[in-house]
N, C-alpha and C positions, 0 to 999 in steps of 0.2 A: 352211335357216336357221330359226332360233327366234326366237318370240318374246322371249324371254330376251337373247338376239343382236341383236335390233333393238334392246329397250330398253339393251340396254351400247353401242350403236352412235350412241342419240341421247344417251345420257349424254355419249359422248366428246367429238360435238361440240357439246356444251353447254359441256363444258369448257376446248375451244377458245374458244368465244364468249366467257366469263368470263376466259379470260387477256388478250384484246385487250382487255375493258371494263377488266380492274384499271390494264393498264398508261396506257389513254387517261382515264379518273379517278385515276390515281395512287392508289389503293387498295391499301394494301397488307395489310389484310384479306382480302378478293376474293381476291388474288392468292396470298395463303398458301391459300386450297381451292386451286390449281392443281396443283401439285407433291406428290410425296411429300417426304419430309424427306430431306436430302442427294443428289436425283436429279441428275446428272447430265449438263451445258449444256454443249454443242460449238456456238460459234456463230463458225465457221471463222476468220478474223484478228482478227473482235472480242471475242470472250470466249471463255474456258473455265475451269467452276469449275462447284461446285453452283449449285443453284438461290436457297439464300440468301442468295450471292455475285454471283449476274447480278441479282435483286431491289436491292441496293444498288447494282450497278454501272450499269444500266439507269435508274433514280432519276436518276442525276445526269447521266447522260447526254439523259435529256428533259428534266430541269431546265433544262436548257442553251441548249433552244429557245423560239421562240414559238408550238410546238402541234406536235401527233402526232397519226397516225391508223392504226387496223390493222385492216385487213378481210380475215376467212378467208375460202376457197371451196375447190372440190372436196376435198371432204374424203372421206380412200377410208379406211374401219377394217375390219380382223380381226380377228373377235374368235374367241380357242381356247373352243370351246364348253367348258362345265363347268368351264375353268379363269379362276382375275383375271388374267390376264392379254391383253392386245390391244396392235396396231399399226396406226397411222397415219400418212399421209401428208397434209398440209392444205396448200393452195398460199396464201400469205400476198404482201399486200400494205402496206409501209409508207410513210407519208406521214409526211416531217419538214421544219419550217418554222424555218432558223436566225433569230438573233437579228442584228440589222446588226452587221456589224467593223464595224472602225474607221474605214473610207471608209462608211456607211451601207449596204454592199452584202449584200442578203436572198437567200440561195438556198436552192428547193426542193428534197429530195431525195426521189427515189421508190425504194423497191427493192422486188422481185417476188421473191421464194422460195418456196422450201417447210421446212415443220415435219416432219424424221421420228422421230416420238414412238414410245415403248414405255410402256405403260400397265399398271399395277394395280390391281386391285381393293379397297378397304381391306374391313374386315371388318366397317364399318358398312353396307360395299355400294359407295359413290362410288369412281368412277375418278380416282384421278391418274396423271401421268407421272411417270416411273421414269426416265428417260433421254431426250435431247434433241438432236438433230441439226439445225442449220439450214443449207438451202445455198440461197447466191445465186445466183438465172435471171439477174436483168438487172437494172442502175442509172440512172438517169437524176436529171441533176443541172440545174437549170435558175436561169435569175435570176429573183428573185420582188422585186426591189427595189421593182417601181410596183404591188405588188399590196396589198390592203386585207390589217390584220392582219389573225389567223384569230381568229374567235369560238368557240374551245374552252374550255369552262370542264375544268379536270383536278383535280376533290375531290367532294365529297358534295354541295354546292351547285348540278351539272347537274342537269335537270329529267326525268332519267331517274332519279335516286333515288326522288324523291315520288312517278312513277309505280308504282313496284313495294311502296314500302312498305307 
């Protein structure tokens, strides 16, 4: 392995880490660095369409909520030496908090998958994904009706912005 190899390996999952912040800030700035342009979203019964397509579709679907949360781990990339091109596997964790029906009843949903990404290089250097596979491990649905809302702020106003600016 190269150096070269390491640096496209921690690019990739920087990349990861920037699509879970765009989608938990609702940034859709952010989120445009994820993707290449028309890549490619398999995300098994809930979407399928590019990436400018699940960005809208995704939108309205956490709009929907009272908060989101996405935390990657094991993230395994190869990268083809000398070539833009690499593949990833990221085991992804989602956290969603509906809004009360109509009886006031709040349920949390958890899902555990994994992201399997195919990546390019653009020609400033930065990786995006090219194509996009999501499969679900496991769900878990639970009542959250006597739990405190969630304090997620989702826009430029978290205090993770002023940190970085």
């Amino acid at each position: 392995m190269t150096i070269d190899d390491l640096v496209a390996k921690q690019a990739i999952a920087e990349g990861l880490y920037r699509y879970c912040r765009s989608l938990d800030r609702m940034d859709r700035d952010l989120y445009g660095r994820v993707f290449e342009a028309g890549a490619r979203l398999e995300y098994g019964d809930y979407f399928s369409g590019t990436a400018e397509q699940f960005c809208d579709w995704v939108w309205d679907q956490h709009l929907a909520t009272q908060g989101h949360s996405h935390q990657i781990t094991n993230i395994m990339a190869e990268v083809e030496s000398g070539e833009a091109r690499a593949a990833s596997e990221a085991y992804v964790t989602v956290c969603l908090r509906t809004k009360p029906d109509a009886t006031g009843a709040v349920v949390d949903i958890v899902e555990r998958g994994r992201y399997l990404d195919r990546w390019t290089r653009d020609t400033d250097g930065s990786w995006r994904i090219a194509s996009r596979r999501y499969v679900t491990d496991i769900q878990q649905i639970s009542d959250a009706s006597t739990s405190p809302p969630p304090a997620i702020v989702r826009d430029a106003t978290d205090a993770s912005y002023s940190l970085f600016a």
